[in-house]
C-alpha positions in Angstrom: -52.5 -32.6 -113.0 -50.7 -32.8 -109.7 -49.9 -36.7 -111.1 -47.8 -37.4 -107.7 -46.8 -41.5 -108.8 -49.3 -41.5 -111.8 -51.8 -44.0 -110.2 -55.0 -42.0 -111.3 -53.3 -40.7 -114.5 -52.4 -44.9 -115.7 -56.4 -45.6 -114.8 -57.5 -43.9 -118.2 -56.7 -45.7 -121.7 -54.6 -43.3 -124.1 -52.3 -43.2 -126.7 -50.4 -40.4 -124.8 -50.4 -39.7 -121.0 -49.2 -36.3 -120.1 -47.9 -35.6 -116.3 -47.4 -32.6 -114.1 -46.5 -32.1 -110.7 -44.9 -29.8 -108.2 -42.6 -32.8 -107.0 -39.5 -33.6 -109.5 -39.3 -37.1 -107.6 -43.3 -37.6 -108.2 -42.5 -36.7 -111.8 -39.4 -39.5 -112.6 -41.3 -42.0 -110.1 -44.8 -41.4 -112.7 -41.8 -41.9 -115.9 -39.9 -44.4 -114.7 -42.9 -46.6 -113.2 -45.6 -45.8 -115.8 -43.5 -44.8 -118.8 -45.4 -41.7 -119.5 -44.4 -39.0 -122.0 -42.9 -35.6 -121.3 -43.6 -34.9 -117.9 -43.1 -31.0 -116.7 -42.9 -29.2 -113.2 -45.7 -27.0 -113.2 -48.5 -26.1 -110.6 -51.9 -26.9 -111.2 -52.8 -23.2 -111.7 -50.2 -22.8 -114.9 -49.8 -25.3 -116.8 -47.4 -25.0 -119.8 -49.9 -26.3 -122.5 -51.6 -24.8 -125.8 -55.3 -23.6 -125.9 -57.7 -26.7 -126.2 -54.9 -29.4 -127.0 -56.0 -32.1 -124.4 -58.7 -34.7 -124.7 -59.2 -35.6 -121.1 -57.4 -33.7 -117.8 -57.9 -35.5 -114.8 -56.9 -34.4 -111.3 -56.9 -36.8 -107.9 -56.8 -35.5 -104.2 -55.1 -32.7 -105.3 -57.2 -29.7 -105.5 -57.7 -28.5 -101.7 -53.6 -28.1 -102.1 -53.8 -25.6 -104.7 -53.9 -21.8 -104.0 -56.4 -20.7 -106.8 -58.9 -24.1 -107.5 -60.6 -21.1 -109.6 -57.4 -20.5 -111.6 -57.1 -24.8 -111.7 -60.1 -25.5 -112.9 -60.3 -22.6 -115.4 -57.0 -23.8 -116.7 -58.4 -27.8 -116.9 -60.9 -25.8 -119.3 -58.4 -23.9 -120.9 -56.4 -26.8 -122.0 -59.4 -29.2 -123.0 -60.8 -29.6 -126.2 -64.4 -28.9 -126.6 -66.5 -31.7 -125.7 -63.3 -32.8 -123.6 -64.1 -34.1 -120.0 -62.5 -32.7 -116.4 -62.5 -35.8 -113.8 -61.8 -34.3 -110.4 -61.5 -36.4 -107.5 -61.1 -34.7 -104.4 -62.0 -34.4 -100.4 -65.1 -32.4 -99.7 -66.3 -31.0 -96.9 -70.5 -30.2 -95.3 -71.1 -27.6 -93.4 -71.0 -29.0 -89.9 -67.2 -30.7 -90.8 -65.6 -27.9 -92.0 -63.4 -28.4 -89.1 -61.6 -31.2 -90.9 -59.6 -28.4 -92.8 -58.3 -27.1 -89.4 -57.2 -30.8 -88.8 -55.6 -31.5 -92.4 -53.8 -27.9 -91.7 -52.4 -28.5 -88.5 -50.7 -32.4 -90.5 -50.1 -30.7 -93.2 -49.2 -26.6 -93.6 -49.6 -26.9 -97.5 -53.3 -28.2 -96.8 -55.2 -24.6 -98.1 -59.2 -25.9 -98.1 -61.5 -28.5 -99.2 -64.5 -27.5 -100.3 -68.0 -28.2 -100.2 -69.3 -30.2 -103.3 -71.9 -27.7 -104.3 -69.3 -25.0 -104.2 -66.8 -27.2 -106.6 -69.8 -27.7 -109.1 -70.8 -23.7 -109.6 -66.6 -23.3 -109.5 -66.7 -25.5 -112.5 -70.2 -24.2 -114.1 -69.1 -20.6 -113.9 -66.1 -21.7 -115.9 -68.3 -23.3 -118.8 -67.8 -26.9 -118.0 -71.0 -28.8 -117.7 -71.8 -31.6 -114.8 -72.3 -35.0 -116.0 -72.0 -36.6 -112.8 -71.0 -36.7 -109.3 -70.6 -39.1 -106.6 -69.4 -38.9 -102.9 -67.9 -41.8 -101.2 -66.3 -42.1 -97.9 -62.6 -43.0 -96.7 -61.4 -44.5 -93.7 -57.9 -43.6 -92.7 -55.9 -45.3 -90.8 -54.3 -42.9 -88.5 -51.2 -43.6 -87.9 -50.3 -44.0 -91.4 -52.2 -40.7 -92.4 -50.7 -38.5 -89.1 -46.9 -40.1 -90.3 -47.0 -39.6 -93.5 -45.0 -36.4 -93.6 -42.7 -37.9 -91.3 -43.6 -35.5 -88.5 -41.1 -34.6 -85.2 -43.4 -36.8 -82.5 -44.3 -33.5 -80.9 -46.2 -32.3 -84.0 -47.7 -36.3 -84.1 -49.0 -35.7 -80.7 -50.6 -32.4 -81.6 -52.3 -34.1 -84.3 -53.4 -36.5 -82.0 -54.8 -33.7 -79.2 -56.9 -32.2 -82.0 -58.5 -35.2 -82.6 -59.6 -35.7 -79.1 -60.5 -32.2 -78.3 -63.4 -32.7 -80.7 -66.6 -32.4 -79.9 -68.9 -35.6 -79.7 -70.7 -34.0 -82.8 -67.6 -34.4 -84.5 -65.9 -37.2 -83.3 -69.4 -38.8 -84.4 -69.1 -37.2 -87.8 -66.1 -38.5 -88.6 -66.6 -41.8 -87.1 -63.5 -41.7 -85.2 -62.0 -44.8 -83.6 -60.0 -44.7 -80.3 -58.4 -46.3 -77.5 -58.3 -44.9 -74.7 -55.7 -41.6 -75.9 -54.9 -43.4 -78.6 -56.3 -42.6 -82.1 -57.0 -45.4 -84.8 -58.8 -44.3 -87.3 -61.3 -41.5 -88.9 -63.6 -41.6 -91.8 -64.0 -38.0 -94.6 -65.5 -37.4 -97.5 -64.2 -37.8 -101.1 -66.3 -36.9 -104.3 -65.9 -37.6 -107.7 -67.1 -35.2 -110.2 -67.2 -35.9 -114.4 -67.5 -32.3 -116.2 -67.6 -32.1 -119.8 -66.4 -28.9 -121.9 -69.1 -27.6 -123.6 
């Protein structure tokens, strides 16, 4: 779900890899590169698939993009078999960085909210799904590549920037953020990766 190239999806062995994404050009770069079968435009909250048809669904920094991650992870369950597993990779946030989703919002306006792990979990528990494990890890970006990315106007660049340095020391310390004088060369976020199983 939400394949963008198909990196994740190629990780897991199969006999058939299913793809969907929002982006046509994600979809015929995961095809063309990774030579997976039948991929489909479809968001993460409808997918085009069957009742219990799917052996694994697996979903990477995806989920704080979506509108609904209750209607996303209800159709990951949806679509898996019973004893079928839900891999979810995805950024998380604590209480005292929940300001990272005002950052991630002003680079990117389809940026809707990462969550906090235990509120992914009880998402996915309400659902039916059962935890088999979860781990959080942490990601240094390098920010210039992460702030460019979208290929913003330089005005929009150097708002990213100001928000950055506007932060509090709390923050700043949070995120372990590297500058240069007003120049800003890296920060550091959460990721978590969670393995449910349909039960």
């Amino acid at each position: 779900m939400a394949c963008a190239a198909g990196h994740f999806a190629k990780t897991f062995s199969a006999d058939k890899i299913y793809t969907t994404d929002l982006s046509f050009n994600m979809l015929k770069t995961a095809r063309d590169s990774m030579g997976f079968d039948m991929p489909v435009l479809s968001r993460g909250e409808f997918l085009p698939y069957l009742d219990e048809v799917f052996d694994l669904v697996g979903c990477r920094i995806a989920m704080h993009h979506f509108m609904s991650p209750c209607m996303f992870i209800y159709e990951a369950f949806r679509v898996l078999k019973n004893s079928g597993y839900f891999v979810l990779i995805d950024s998380v946030v604590d209480f005292e960085d929940a300001e990272l989703n005002r950052l991630e919002l002003i680079r990117d306006s389809t940026h809707r909210r990462s969550l906090r792990m235990e509120e992914i979990i009880a998402l996915a528990e309400a659902e039916g799904f059962l935890l088999e494990t979860a781990q959080v890890f942490l990601k240094r970006h390098d920010f210039d590549e992460w702030a460019r990315r979208l290929n913003p106007s330089e005005e929009h660049y150097q708002s990213i920037v100001q928000a950055f340095l506007e932060l509090s020391a709390k923050m700043k310390k949070e995120l372990r953020l590297e500058t240069e004088g007003d120049k800003v060369i890296s920060y550091t976020d959460k990721k978590a990766l969670f393995v449910f199983k349909k039960v």
